[in-house]
N, C-alpha and C positions, 0 to 999 in steps of 0.2 A: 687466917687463910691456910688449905691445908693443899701443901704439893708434894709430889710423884717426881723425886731427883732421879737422876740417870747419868752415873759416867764410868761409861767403859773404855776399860783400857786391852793391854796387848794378850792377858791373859785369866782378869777377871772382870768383873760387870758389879761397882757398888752402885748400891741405891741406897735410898735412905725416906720415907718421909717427916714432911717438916709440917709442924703449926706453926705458923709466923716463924720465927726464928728459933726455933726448939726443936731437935731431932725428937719423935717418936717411935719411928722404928727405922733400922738403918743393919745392915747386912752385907756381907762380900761373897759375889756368886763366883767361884773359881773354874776356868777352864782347863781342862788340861790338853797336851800336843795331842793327843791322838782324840779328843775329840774338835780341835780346831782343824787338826791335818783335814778333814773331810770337806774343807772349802779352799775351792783355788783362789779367791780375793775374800777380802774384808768383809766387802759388802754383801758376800751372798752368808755370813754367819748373823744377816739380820731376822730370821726366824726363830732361830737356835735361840737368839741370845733374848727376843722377848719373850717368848714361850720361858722361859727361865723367871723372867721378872716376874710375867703376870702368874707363875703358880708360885712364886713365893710370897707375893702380896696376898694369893688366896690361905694359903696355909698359916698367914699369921692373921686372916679375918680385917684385912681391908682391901673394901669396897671402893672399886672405880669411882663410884657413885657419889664417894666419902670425896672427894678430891676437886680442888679448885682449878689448879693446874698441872701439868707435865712440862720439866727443864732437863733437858739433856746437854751434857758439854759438846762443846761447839764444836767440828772439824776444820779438815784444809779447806777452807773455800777460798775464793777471790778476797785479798783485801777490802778490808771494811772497818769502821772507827767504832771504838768501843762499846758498849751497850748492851742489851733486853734485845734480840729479835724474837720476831714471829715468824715458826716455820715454816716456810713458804710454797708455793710449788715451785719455783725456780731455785730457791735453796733444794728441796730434796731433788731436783733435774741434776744440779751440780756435782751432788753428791752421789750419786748415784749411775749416771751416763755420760757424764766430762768431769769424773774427780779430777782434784788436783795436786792428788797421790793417795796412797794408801793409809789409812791409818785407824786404830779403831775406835778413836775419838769417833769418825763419821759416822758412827752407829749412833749417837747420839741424840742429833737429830728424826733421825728416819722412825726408830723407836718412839722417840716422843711425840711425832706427829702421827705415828701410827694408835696409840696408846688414847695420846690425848682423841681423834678422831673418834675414835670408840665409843669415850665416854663424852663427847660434847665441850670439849672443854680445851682449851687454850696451848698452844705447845710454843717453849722459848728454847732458844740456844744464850749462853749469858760470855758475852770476852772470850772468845775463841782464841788460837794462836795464830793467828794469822792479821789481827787486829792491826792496824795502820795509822798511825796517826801521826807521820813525821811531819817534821815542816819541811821545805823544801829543798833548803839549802843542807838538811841533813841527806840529803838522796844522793849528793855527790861522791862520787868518787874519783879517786887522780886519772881515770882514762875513762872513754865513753863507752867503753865494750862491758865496763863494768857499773852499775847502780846495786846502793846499797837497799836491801829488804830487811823486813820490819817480822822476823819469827821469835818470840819469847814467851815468856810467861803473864801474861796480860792478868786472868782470871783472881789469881791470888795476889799481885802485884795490885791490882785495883780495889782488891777488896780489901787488902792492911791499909793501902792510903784512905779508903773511904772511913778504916775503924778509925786512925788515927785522925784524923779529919776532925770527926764525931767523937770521940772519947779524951784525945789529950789536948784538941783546942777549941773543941764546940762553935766548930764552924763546919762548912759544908767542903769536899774535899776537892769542889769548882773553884773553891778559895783559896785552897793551898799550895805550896808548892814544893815539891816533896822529890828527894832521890833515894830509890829503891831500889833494894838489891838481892835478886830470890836466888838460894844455893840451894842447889837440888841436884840432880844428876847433870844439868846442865847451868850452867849461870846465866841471869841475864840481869842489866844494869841500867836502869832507865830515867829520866829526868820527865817528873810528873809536875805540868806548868797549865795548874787552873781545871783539872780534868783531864787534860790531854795529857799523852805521852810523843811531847814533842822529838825525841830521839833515843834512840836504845841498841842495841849491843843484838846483832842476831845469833841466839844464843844455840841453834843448832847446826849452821853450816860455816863454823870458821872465822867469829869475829868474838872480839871481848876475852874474859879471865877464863883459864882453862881450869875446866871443874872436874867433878869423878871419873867423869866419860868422856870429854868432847876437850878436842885439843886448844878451842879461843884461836887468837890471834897467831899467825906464826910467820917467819922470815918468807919471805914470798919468793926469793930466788934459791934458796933451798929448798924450799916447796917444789918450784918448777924443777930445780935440779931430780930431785927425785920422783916424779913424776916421768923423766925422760933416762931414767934409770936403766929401765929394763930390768928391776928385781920385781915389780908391786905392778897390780893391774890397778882398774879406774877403780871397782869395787873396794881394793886393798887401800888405798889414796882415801877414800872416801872415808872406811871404816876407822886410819886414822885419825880422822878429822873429826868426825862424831859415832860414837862408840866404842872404839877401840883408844881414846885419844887420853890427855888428864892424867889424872891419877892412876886409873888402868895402864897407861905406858909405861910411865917414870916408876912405878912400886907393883904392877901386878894385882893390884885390888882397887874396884870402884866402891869399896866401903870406904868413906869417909872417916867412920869413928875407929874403924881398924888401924888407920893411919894414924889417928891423934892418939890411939892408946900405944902404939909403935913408936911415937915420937915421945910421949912421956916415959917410957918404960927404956930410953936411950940411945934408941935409932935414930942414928945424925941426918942420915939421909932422907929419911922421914920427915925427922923434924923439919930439916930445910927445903922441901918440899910441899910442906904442907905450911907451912911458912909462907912461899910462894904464892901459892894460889891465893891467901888472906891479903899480902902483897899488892897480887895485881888486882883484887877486887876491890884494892883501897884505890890504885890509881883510877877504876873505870868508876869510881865516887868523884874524883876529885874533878875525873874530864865532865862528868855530866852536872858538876856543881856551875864547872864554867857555863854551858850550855842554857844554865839557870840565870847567867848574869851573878852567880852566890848570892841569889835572893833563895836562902833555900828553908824553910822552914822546920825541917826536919829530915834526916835519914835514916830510912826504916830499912830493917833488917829482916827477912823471913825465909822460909825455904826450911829442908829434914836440917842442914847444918848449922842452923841457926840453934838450933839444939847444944850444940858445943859453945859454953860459955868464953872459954879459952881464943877459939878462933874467932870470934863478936869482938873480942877481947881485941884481938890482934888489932882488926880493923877499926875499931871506937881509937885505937889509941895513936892510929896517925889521920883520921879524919875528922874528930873531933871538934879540931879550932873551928870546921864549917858550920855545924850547926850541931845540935842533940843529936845523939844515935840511940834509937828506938827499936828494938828485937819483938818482933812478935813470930817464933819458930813454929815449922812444920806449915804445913798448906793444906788448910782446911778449904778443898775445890767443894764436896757437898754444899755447904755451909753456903760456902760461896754463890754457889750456882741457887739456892733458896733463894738468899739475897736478893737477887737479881730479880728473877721473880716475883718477886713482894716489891719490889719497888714498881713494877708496874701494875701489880694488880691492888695495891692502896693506891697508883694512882700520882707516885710521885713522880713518875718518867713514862713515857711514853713509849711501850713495841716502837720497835725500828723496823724499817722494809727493808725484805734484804733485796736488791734489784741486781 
């Protein structure tokens, strides 16, 4: 099966095509500010950015025609449980005339239904971030002004549990049960029970291990406090919180390997810092092992920082007694988003309707 991958981000647009699971050809289209500056929303750079795609599919000599399917990463839509959708007309209404923010993930879709429409052929969104699958007692929180939301890394979280599933215990990864934990610019920590991700850590507005960018959990009446400060607007509050937050606070750099090589080279502060974060992403193992009953079959590791053997390190050696810890680093979303794909067109899962 041959597909037409698509995931744009804030400043470049990869594709990639796959045969079954084999890249064939795969490429990074780069934007630069002054030619994004010329749209006032996201959504109106969706011309720009396929006119891009379909002349670089032409200049390397494939054919629409060549192509089974078109998968593009998912956007903000409404919550919805993991899966293969079909792009729908009320998915691209969403996206398109009630987004449910900005982002240029949602190119994703629009692209691939535009694309795929062309050539006759099938267009999927694969584990967006917006994916929902809590149980319900995970929705609580200590006042009712407040419920907890389900934003993380779905995509690559699902696709190490499904490798691992299939490669270290040659079961299906409906069978397993598994806590995973993607370090990337943001963290997120989730307890995977039989397919579902019955609870997890929202990893972009202020809950869980604080990672490169994004400040996780913090004192909530300090929080208010400075909030009613009078130094920091909502924006300022905000960008602490995710982008400005993490490692970017405490040291001035959201490089991760900048700080491990800082810390090996005898920066205390560093070290203890980067110490921290490994830290608290063992505790947010440990809560979601509970969450598992510690029926946990394994704890996978992935995410750019799973690359540093040292910090995997950190975390294997106070999580351990729970189960294996299993590193599969970096986030292969392409690969991923194929994946997805091919399981519904072999036929082994079924399109989901997005309503």
């Amino acid at each position: 099966m041959r597909q037409l991958v698509i995931n744009p981000g804030s400043t470049s647009t990869k594709i990639a095509v796959f045969e079954d699971e084999k890249s064939v050809f795969e490429t990074t289209l780069r934007h630069s500010n002054e030619e994004l500056s010329k749209y006032a929303k996201v959504a109106d750079q969706f011309e720009f950015r396929k006119q891009l795609i379909t002349d670089a599919l032409k200049e390397n000599n494939i054919s629409l025609n060549s192509l089974d399917a078109v998968v593009g990463r998912g956007g903000l839509l409404k919550p919805i449980e993991g899966g293969t959708y079909a792009v729908n007309d009320k998915m691209v209404e969403d996206i398109k005339i009630k987004p449910r923010g900005e982002h240029a993930s949602n190119l994703g879709a629009l692209i691939a239904r535009s694309i795929g429409d062309e050539a006759g052929i099938p267009s999927y969104i694969v584990d967006p971030v917006v994916v929902d699958e809590l149980q319900d007692v995970a929705r609580i929180s200590g006042h009712p002004a407040f419920e907890r939301i389900s934003i993380w890394h779905p995509l690559n979280q699902k696709a190490v549990a499904r490798r691992a599933a299939e490669e270290k215990f040659n079961k299906k990864y409906e069978e397993m049960n598994f806590v995973v934990a993607h370090l990337g610019g943001g963290i997120s920590v989730g307890a995977h029970k039989k397919g579902r991700v019955v609870d997890v850590n929202n990893a972009l507005n202020g809950e869980g291990p604080f990672s490169p960018e994004r400040s996780g959990s913090l004192p909530a009446e300090q929080l208010v406090n400075v909030c009613f400060s009078g130094k920091y607007t909502e924006a300022d509050i905000k960008k602490m919180i995710a982008g400005k937050g993490g490692l970017s606070a405490l040291l001035g750099t959201n490089n991760a390997k900048e700080v491990s090589e800082r810390a090996a080279a005898g920066d205390e502060k560093a070290r203890l810092i980067y110490e921290a974060m490994a830290y608290q992403v063992s505790k947010a193992i440990g809560e979601y092992a509970v969450v598992l009953d510690g029926q946990v079959d394994a704890i996978l590791i992935t995410g750019g920082i799973a690359y540093d053997k040292k910090f995997v390190k950190m975390i294997e050696d106070k999580v351990k007694f729970i189960a294996e810890v299993i590193a599969y680093p970096g986030e292969d979303e392409l690969l991923a988003l194929a994946q997805g794909g091919l399981r519904v067109l072999n036929k082994k899962e079924a399109a989901k309707e997005y309503k």
